[in-house]
matplotlib code that plots the C-alpha trace (Angstrom):
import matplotlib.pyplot as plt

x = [71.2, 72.0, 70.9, 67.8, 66.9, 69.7, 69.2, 65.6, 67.5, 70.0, 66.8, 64.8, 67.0, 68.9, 65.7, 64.2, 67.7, 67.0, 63.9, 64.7, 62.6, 62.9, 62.0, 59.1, 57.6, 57.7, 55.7, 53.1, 52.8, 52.2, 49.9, 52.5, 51.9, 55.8, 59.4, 60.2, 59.2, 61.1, 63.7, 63.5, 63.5, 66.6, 68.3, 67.3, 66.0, 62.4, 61.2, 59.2, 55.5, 54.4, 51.1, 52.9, 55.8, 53.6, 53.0, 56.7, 57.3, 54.9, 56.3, 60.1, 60.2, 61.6, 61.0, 58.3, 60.7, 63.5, 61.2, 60.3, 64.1, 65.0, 62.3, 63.1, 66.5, 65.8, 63.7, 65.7, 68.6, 66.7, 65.1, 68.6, 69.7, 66.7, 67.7, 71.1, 70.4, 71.7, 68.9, 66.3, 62.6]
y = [-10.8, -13.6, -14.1, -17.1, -17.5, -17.0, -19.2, -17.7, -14.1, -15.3, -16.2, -13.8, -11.2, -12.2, -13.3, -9.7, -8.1, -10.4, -9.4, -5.8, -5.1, -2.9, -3.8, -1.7, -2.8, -6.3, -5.7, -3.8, -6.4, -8.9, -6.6, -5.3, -1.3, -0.5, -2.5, -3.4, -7.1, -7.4, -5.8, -7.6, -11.3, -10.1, -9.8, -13.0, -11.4, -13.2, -16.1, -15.7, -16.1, -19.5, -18.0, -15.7, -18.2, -19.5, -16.0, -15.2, -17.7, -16.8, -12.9, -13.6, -17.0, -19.1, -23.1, -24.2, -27.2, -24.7, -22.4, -25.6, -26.6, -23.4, -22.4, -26.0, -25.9, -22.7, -24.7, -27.2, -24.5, -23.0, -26.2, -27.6, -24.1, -24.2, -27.9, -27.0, -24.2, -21.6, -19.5, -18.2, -18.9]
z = [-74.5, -75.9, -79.8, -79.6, -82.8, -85.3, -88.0, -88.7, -88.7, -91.2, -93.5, -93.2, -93.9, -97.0, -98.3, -97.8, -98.8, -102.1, -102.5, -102.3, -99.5, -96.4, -93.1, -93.3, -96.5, -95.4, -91.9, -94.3, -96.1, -93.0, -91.4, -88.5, -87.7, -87.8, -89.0, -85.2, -85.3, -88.3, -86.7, -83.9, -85.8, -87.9, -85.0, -83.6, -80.3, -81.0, -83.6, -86.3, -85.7, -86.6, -88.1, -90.5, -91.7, -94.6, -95.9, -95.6, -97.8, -100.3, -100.3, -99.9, -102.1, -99.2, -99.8, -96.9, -96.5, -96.0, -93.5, -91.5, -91.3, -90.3, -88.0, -86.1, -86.0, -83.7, -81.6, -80.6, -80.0, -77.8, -75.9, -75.5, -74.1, -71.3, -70.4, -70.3, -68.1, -70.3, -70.3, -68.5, -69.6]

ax = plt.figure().add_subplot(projection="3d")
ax.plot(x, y, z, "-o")
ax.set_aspect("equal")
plt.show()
């Protein structure tokens, strides 16, 4: 499988490392049952959910502008990838 969304992974978990935070503790603290969507985000299997990125920020100290960059960049990865005919949707 081929990574999708590895800028956002790269964020998301040094900023977690940083903040000395496991997996775990930070889907607590967004309301997820277990560490697997974190998991899965670090990894860069699936993006970070646009209705959570504003609350990342706030607990892992991430610059919105920063998020925004990030979280786009990803996006236009992946859209180039799909007109390119790289991946499947």
């Amino acid at each position: 499988m081929k990574l999708q969304f590895k800028n956002i992974a790269k964020l998301i978990e040094s900023k977690r490392i940083e903040a000395k935070l496991t997996q775990k503790q930070l889907s607590t603290l967004l309301g997820y049952p277990n560490a697997q969507t974190i998991s899965n985000i670090e990894r860069g299997y699936c993006n970070l959910p646009l209705k959570t990125a504003l609350q990342v920020c706030s607990i892992l100290k991430i610059d919105v502008d920063l998020m925004a960059d990030t979280l786009k960049a990803d996006w236009e990865a992946k859209l180039n990838n799909i007109l390119n005919n790289e991946v499947e949707l």
